[in-house]
N, CA and C atoms of all chains as a GROMACS GRO file, in nm:
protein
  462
    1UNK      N    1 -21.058  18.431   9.620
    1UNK     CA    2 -21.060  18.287   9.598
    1UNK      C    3 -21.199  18.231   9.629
    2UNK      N    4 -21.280  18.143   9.520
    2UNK     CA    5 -21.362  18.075   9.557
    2UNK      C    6 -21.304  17.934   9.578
    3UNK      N    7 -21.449  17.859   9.648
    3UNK     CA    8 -21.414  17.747   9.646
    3UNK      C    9 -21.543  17.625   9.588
    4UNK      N   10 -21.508  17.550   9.491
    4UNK     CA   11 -21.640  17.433   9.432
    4UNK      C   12 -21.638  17.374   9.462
    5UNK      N   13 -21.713  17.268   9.528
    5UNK     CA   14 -21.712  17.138   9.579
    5UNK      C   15 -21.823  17.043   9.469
    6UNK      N   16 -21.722  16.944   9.409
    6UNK     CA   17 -21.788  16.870   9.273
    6UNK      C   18 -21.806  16.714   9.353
    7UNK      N   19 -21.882  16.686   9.297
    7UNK     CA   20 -21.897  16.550   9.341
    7UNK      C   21 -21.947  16.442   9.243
    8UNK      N   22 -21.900  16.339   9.172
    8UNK     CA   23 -21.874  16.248   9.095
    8UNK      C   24 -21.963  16.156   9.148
    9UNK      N   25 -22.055  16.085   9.059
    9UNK     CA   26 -22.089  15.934   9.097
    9UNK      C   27 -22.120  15.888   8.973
   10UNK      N   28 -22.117  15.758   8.991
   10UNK     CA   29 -22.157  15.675   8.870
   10UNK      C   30 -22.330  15.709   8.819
   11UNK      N   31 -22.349  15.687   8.657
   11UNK     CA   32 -22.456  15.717   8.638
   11UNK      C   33 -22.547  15.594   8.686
   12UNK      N   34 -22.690  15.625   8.668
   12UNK     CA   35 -22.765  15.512   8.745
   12UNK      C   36 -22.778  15.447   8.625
   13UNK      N   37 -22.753  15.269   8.657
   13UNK     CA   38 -22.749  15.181   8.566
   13UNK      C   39 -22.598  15.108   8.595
   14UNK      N   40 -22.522  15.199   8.585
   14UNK     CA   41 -22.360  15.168   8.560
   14UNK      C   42 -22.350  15.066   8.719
   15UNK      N   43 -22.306  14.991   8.697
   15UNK     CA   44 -22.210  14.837   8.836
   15UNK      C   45 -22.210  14.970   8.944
   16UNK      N   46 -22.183  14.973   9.010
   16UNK     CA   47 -22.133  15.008   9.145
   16UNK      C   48 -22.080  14.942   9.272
   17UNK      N   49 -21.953  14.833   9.177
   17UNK     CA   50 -21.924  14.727   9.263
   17UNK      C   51 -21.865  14.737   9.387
   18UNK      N   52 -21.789  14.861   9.439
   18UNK     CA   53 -21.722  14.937   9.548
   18UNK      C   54 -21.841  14.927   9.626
   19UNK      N   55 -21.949  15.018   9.589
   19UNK     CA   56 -22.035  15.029   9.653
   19UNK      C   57 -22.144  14.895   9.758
   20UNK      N   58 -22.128  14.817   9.654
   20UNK     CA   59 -22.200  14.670   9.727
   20UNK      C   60 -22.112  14.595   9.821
   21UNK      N   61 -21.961  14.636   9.749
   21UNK     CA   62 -21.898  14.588   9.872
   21UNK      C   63 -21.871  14.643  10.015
   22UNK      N   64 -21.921  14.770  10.033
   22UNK     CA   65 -21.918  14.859  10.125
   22UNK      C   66 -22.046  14.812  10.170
   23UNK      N   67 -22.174  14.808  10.143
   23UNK     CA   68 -22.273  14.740  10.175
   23UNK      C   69 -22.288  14.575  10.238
   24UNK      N   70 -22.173  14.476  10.183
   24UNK     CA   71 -22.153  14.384  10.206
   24UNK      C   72 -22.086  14.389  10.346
   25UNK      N   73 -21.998  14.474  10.362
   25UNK     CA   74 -21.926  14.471  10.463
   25UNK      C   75 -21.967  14.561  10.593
   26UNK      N   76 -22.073  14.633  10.561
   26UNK     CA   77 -22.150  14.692  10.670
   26UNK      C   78 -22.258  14.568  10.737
   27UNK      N   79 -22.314  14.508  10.654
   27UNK     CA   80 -22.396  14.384  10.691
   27UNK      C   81 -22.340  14.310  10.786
   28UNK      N   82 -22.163  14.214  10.769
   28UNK     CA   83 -22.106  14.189  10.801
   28UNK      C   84 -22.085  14.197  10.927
   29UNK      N   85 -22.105  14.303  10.964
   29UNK     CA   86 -22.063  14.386  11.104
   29UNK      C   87 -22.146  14.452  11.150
   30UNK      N   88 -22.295  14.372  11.170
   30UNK     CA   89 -22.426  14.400  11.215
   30UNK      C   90 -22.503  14.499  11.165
   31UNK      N   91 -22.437  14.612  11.080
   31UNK     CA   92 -22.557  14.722  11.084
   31UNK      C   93 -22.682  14.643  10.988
   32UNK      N   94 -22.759  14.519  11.028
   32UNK     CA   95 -22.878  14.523  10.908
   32UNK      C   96 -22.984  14.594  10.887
   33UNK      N   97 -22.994  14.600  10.764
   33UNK     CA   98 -23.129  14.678  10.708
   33UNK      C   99 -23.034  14.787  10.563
   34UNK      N  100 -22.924  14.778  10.567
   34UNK     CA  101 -22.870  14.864  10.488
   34UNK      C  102 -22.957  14.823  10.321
   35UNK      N  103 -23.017  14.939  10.252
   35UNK     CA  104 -23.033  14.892  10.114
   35UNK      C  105 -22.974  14.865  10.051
   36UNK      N  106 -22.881  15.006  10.051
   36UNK     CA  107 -22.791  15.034   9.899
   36UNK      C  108 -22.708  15.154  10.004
   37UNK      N  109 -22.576  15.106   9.883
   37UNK     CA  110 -22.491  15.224   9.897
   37UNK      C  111 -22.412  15.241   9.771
   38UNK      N  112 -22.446  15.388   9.728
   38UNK     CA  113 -22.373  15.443   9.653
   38UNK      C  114 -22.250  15.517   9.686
   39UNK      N  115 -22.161  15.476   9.570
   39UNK     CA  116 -21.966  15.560   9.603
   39UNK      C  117 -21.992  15.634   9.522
   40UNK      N  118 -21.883  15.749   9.513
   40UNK     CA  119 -21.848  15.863   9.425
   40UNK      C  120 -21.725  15.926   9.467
   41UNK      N  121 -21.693  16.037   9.461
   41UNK     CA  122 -21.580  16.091   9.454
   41UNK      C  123 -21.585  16.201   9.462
   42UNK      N  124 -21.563  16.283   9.572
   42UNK     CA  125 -21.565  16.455   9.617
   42UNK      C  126 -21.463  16.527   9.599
   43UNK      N  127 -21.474  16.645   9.549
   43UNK     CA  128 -21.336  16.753   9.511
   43UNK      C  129 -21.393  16.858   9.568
   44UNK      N  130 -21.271  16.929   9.578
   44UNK     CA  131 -21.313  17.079   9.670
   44UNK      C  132 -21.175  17.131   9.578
   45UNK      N  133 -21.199  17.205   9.509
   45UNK     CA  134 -21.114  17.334   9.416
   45UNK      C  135 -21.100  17.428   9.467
   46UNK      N  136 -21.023  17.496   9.496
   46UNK     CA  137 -20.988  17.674   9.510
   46UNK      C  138 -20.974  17.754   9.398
   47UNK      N  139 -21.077  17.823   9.320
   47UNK     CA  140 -21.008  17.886   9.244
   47UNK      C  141 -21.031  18.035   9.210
   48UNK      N  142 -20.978  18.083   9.077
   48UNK     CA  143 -20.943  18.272   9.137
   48UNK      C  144 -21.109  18.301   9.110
   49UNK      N  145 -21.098  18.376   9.246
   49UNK     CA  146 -21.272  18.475   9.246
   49UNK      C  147 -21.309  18.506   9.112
   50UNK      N  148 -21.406  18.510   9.052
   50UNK     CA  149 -21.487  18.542   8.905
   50UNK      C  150 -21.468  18.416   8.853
   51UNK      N  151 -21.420  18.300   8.855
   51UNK     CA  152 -21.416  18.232   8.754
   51UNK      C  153 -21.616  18.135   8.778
   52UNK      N  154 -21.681  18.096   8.658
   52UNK     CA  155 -21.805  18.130   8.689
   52UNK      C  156 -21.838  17.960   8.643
   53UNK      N  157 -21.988  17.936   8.701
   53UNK     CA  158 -21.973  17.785   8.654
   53UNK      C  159 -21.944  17.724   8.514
   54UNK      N  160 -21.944  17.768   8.443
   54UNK     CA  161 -21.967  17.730   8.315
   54UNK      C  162 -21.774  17.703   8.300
   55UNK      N  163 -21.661  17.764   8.359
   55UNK     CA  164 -21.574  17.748   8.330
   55UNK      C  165 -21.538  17.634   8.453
   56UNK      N  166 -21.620  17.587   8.506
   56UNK     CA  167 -21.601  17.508   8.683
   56UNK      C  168 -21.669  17.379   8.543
   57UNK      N  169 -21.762  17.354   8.508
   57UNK     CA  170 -21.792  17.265   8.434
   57UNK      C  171 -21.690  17.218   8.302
   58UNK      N  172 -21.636  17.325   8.206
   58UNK     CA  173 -21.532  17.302   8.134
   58UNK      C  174 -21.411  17.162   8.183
   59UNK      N  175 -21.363  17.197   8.319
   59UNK     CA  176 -21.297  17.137   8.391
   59UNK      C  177 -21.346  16.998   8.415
   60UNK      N  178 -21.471  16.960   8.488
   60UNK     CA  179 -21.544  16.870   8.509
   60UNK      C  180 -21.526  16.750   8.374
   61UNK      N  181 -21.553  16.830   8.299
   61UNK     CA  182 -21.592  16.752   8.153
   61UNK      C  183 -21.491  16.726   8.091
   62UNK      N  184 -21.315  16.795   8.098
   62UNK     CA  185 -21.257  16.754   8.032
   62UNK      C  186 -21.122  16.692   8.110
   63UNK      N  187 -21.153  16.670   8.219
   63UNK     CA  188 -21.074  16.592   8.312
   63UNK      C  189 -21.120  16.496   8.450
   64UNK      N  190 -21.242  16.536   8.524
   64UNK     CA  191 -21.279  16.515   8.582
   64UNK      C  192 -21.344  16.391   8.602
   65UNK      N  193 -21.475  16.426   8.560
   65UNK     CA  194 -21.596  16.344   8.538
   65UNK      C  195 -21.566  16.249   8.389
   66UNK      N  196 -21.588  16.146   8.360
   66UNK     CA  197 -21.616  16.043   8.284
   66UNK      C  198 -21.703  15.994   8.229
   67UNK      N  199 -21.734  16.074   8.096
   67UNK     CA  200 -21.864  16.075   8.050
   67UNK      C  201 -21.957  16.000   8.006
   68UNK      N  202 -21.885  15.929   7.982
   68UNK     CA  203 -21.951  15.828   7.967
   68UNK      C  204 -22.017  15.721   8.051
   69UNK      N  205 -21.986  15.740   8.185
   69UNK     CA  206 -22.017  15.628   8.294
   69UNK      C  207 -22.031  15.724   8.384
   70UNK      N  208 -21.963  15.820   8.385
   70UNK     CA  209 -22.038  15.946   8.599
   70UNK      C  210 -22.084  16.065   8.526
   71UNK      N  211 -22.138  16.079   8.606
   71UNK     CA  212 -22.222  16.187   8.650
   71UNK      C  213 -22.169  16.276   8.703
   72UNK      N  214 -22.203  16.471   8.737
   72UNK     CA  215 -22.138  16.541   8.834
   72UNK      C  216 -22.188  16.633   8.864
   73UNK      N  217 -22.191  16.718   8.985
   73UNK     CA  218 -22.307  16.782   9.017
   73UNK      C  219 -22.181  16.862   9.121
   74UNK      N  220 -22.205  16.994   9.103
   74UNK     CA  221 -22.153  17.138   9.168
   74UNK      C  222 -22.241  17.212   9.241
   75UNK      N  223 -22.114  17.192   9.406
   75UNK     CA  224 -22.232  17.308   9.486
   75UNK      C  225 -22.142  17.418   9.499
   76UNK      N  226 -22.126  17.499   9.549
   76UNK     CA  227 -22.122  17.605   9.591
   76UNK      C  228 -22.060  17.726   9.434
   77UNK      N  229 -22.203  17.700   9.401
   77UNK     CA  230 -22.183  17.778   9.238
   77UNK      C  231 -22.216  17.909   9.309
   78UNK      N  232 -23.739  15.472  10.430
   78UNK     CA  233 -23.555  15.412  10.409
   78UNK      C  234 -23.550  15.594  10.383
   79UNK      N  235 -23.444  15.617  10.492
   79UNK     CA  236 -23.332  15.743  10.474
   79UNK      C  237 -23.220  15.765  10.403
   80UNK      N  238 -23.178  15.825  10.328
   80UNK     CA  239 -23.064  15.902  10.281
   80UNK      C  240 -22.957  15.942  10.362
   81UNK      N  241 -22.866  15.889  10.431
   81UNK     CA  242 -22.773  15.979  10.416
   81UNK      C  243 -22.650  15.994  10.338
   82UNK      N  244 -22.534  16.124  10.357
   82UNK     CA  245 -22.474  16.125  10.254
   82UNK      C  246 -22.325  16.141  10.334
   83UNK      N  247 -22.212  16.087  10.306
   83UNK     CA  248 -22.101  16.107  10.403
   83UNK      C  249 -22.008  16.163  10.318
   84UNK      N  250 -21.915  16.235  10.366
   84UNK     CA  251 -21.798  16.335  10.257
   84UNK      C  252 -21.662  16.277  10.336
   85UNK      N  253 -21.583  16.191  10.308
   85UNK     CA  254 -21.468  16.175  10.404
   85UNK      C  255 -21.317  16.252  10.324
   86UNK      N  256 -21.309  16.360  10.392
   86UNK     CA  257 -21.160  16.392  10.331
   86UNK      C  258 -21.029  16.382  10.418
   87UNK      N  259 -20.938  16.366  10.362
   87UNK     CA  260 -20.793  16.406  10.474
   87UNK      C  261 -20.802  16.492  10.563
   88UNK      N  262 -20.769  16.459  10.674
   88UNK     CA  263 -20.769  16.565  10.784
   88UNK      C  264 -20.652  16.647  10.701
   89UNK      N  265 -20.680  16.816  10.798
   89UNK     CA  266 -20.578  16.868  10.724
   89UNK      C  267 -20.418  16.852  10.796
   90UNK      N  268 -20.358  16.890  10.698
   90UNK     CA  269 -20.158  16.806  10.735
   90UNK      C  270 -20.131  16.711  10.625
   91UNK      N  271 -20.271  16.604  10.632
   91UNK     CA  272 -20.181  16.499  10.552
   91UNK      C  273 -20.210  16.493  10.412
   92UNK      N  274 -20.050  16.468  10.350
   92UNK     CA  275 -20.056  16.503  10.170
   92UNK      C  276 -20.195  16.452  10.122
   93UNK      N  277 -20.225  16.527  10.010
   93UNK     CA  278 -20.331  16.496   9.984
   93UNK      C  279 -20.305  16.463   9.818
   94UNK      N  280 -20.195  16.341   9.776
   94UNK     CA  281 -20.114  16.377   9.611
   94UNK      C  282 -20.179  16.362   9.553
   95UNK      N  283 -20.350  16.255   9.548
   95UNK     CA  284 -20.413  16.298   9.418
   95UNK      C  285 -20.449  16.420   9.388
   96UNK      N  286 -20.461  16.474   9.518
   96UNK     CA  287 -20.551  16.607   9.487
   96UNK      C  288 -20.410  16.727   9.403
   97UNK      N  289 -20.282  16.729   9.490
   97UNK     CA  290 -20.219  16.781   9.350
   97UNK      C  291 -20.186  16.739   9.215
   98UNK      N  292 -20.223  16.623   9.187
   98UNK     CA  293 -20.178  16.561   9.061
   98UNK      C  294 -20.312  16.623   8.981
   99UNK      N  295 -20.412  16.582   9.031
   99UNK     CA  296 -20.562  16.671   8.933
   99UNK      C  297 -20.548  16.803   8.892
  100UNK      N  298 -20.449  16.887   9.075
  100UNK     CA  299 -20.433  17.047   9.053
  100UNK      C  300 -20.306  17.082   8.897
  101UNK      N  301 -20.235  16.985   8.899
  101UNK     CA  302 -20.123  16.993   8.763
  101UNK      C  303 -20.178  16.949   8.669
  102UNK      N  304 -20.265  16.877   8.667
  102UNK     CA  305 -20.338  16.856   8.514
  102UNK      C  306 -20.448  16.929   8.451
  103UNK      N  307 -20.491  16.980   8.551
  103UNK     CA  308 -20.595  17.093   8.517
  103UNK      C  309 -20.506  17.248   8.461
  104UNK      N  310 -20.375  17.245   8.566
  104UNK     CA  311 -20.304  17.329   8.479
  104UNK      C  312 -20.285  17.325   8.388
  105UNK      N  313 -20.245  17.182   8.361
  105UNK     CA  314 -20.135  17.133   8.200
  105UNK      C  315 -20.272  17.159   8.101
  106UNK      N  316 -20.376  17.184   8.114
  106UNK     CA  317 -20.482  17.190   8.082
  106UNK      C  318 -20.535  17.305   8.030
  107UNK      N  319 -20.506  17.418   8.089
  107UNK     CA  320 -20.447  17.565   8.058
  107UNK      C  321 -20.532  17.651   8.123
  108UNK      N  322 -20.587  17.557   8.229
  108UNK     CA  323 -20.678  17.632   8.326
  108UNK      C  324 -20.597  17.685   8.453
  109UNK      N  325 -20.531  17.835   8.435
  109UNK     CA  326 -20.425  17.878   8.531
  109UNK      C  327 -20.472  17.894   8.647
  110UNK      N  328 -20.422  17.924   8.763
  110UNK     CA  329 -20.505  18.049   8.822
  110UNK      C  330 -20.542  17.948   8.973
  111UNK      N  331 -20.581  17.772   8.951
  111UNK     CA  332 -20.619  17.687   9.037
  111UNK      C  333 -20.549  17.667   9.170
  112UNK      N  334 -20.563  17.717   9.281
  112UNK     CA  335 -20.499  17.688   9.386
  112UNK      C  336 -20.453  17.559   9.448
  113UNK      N  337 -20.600  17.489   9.488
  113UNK     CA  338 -20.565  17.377   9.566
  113UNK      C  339 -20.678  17.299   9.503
  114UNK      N  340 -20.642  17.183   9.498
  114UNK     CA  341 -20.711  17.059   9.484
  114UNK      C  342 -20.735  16.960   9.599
  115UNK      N  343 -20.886  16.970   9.647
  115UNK     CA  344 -20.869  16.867   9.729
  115UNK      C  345 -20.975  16.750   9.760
  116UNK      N  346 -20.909  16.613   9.723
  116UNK     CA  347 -21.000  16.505   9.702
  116UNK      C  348 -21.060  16.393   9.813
  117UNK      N  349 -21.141  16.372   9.791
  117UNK     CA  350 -21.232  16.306   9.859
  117UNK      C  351 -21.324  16.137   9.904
  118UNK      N  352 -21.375  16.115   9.922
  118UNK     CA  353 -21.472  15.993   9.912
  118UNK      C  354 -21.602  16.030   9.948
  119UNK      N  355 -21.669  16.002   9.815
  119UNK     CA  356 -21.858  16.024   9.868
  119UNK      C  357 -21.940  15.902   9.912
  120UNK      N  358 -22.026  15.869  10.014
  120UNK     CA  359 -22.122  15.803   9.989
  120UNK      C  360 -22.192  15.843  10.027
  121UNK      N  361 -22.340  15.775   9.917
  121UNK     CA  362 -22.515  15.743  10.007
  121UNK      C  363 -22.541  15.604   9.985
  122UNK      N  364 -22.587  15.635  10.133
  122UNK     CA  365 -22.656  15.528  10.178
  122UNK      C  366 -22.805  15.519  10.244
  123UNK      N  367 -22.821  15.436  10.211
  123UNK     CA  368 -22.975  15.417  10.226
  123UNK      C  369 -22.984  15.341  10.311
  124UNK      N  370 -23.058  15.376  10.475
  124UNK     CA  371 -23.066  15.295  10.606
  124UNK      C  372 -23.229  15.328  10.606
  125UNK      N  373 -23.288  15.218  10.664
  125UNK     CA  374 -23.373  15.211  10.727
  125UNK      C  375 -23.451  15.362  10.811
  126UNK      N  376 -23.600  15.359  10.795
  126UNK     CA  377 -23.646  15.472  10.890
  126UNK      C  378 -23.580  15.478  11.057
  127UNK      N  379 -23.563  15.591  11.069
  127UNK     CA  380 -23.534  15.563  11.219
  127UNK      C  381 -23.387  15.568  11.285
  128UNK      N  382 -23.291  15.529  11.218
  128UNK     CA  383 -23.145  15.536  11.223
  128UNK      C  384 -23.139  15.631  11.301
  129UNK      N  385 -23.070  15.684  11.368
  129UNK     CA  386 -23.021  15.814  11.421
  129UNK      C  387 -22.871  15.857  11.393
  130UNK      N  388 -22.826  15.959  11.392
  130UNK     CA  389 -22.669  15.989  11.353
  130UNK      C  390 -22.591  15.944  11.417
  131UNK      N  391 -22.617  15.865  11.538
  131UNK     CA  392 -22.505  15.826  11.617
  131UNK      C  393 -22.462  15.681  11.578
  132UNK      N  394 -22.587  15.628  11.473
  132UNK     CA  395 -22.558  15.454  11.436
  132UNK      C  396 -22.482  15.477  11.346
  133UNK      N  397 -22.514  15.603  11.232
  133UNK     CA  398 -22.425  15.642  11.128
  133UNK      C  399 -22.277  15.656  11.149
  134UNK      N  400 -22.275  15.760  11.254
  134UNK     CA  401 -22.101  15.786  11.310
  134UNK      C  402 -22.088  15.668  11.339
  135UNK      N  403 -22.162  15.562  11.425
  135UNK     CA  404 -22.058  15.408  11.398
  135UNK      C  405 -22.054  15.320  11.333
  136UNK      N  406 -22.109  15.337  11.210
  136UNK     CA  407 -22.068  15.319  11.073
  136UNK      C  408 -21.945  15.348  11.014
  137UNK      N  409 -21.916  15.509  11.022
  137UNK     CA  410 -21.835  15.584  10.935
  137UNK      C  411 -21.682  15.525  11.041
  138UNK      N  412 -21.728  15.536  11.143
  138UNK     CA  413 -21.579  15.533  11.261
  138UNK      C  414 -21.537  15.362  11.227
  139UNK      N  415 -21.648  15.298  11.252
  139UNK     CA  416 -21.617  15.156  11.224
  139UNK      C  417 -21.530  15.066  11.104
  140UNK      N  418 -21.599  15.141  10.980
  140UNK     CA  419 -21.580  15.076  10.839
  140UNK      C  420 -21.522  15.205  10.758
  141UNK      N  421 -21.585  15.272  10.747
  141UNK     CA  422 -21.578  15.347  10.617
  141UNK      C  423 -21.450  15.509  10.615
  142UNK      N  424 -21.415  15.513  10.711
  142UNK     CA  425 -21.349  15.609  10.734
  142UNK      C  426 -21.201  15.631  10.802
  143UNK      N  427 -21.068  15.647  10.774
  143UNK     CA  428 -20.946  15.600  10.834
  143UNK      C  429 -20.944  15.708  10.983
  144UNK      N  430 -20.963  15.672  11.133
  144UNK     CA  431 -21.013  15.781  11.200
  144UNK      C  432 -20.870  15.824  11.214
  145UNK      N  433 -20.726  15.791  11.143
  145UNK     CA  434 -20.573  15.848  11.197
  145UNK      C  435 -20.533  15.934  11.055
  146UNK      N  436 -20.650  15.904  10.952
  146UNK     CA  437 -20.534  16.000  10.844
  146UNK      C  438 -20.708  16.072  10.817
  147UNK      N  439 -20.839  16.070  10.812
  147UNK     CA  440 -20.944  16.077  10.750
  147UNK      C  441 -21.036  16.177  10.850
  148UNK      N  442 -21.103  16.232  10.785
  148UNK     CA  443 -21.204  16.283  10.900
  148UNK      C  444 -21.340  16.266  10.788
  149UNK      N  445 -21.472  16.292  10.852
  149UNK     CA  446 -21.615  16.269  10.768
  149UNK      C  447 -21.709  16.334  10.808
  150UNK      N  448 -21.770  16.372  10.746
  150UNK     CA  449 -21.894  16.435  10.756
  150UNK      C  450 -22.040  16.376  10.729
  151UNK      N  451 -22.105  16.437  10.787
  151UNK     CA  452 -22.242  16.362  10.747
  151UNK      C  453 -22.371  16.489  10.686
  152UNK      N  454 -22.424  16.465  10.572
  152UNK     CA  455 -22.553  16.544  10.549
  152UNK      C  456 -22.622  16.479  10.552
  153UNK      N  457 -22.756  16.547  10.576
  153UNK     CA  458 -22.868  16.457  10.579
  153UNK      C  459 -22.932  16.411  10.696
  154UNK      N  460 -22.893  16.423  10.776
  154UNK     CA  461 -22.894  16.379  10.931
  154UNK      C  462 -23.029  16.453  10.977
   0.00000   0.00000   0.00000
């Protein structure tokens, strides 16, 4: 068994209104100086040993990630 | 201005149903073989030079993280 850890974010350009509000609400509650904060969305898969990135991306692209608006980026290829 | 990057997932125990609902659709998908699915919350954030990890952890403990169902990580530190 391997394991991928994918991680989703919006492409740059796209609203990231979660995100400002997480920023808004850190302000809120003293931490100032915050710039920016970007959200996304982390997965961790188990799947059978040999399967190789290109079939870890298949997945990404046809369920995952949203192509039109995120982005996605795989570690433990 | 620093980077960091936080990964908050379910501690382990508690259901994690999006993460099987992705693991059944990736099946229904005809990608067999997938064990476990397990989902997440990403952020970066961008603090000020100087921060240290301990302002971060009271960030994450404060706002951004459920400390009874959630646990988090930090890269970047």
């Amino acid at each position: 068994m391997a394991t991928f850890r994918v991680i989703i974010t919006l492409k740059p350009g796209i609203l990231d209104a979660q995100g400002q509000a997480i920023r808004r609400g850190l302000l809120a509650l003293g931490f100032e100086g915050i710039q920016e904060v970007r959200t996304g969305r982390y997965l961790e898969i188990d799947v059978p040993e040999g399967w190789g990135e290109e079939k870890i991306r298949a997945m990404c692209e046809g369920l995952l990630a949203h192509p039109l608006v995120e982005e996605y980026r795989l570690e433990g290829c």
